[in-house]
N, C-alpha and C positions, 0 to 999 in steps of 0.2 A: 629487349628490356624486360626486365622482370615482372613478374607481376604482382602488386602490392599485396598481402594478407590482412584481411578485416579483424580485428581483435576478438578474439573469440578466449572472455575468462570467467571464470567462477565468479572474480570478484564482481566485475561489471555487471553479471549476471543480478547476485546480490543485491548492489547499489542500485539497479533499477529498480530492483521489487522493492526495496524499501523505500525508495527516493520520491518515484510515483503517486503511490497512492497516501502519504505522509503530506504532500505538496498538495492533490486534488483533496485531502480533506482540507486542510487550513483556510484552501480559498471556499471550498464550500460552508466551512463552518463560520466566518468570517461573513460570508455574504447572507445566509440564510441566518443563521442563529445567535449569533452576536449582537443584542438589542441593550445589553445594559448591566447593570452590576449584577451579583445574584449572591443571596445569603448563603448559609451553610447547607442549609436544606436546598433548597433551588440547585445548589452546585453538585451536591451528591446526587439528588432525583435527577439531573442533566446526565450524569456520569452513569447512571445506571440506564436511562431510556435513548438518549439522542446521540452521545458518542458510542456505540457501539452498530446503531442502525448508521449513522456514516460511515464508520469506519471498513463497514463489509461490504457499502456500495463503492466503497473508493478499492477496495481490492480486486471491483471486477475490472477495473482499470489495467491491472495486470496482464489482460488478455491481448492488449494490443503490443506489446513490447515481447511476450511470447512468442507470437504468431510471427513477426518479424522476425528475431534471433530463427527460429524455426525454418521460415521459409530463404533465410540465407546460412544455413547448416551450421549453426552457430551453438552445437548441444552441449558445449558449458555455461553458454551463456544462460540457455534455456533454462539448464539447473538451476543454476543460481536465481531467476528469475520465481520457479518452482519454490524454492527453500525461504525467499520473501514471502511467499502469499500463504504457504505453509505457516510460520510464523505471524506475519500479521492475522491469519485465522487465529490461530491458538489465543495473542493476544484480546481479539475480542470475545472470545470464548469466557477468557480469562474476566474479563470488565463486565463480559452477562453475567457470571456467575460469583462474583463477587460486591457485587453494586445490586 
């Protein structure tokens, strides 16, 4: 009998890094700082202090979905995984320095 091959793609790789830490923010943002309406100011002052300090705690989420593709030699996956956190870096990068 043959033996099955685990999927090993860019894409997947990808969709993890972004999928991951996009889902552990909403629930943390959601749970922790979601209290109630916020004006214009509130909403920008939020945009410039508190999404960008979740955003780059939820990318170290990353590491476990790495570490896995890795330890089952899964090095497109890994890329791909690599190329989300790259990116959602930039992104906050992007949100410090424009907010």
């Amino acid at each position: 009998m043959a033996k099955k091959k685990s999927p090993d793609s860019l894409i997947l790789g990808i969709a993890v890094g972004f999928s991951l830490p996009i889902l552990i923010f909403i629930v943390v943002y959601y749970i922790k700082y979601s209290s109630g309406a916020y004006t214009y100011l509130g909403f920008r002052n939020m945009l410039g202090t508190i999404v960008p300090k979740v955003m780059s705690l939820c990318a170290i989420a990353n590491l476990l979905p790495f570490y896995f593709f890795l330890q089952t030699n899964r090095m497109l996956s890994v890329r791909g995984t690599l190329i989300g956190t790259v990116i959602i870096a930039v992104l906050v990068f992007l949100v410090f320095s424009l907010f």
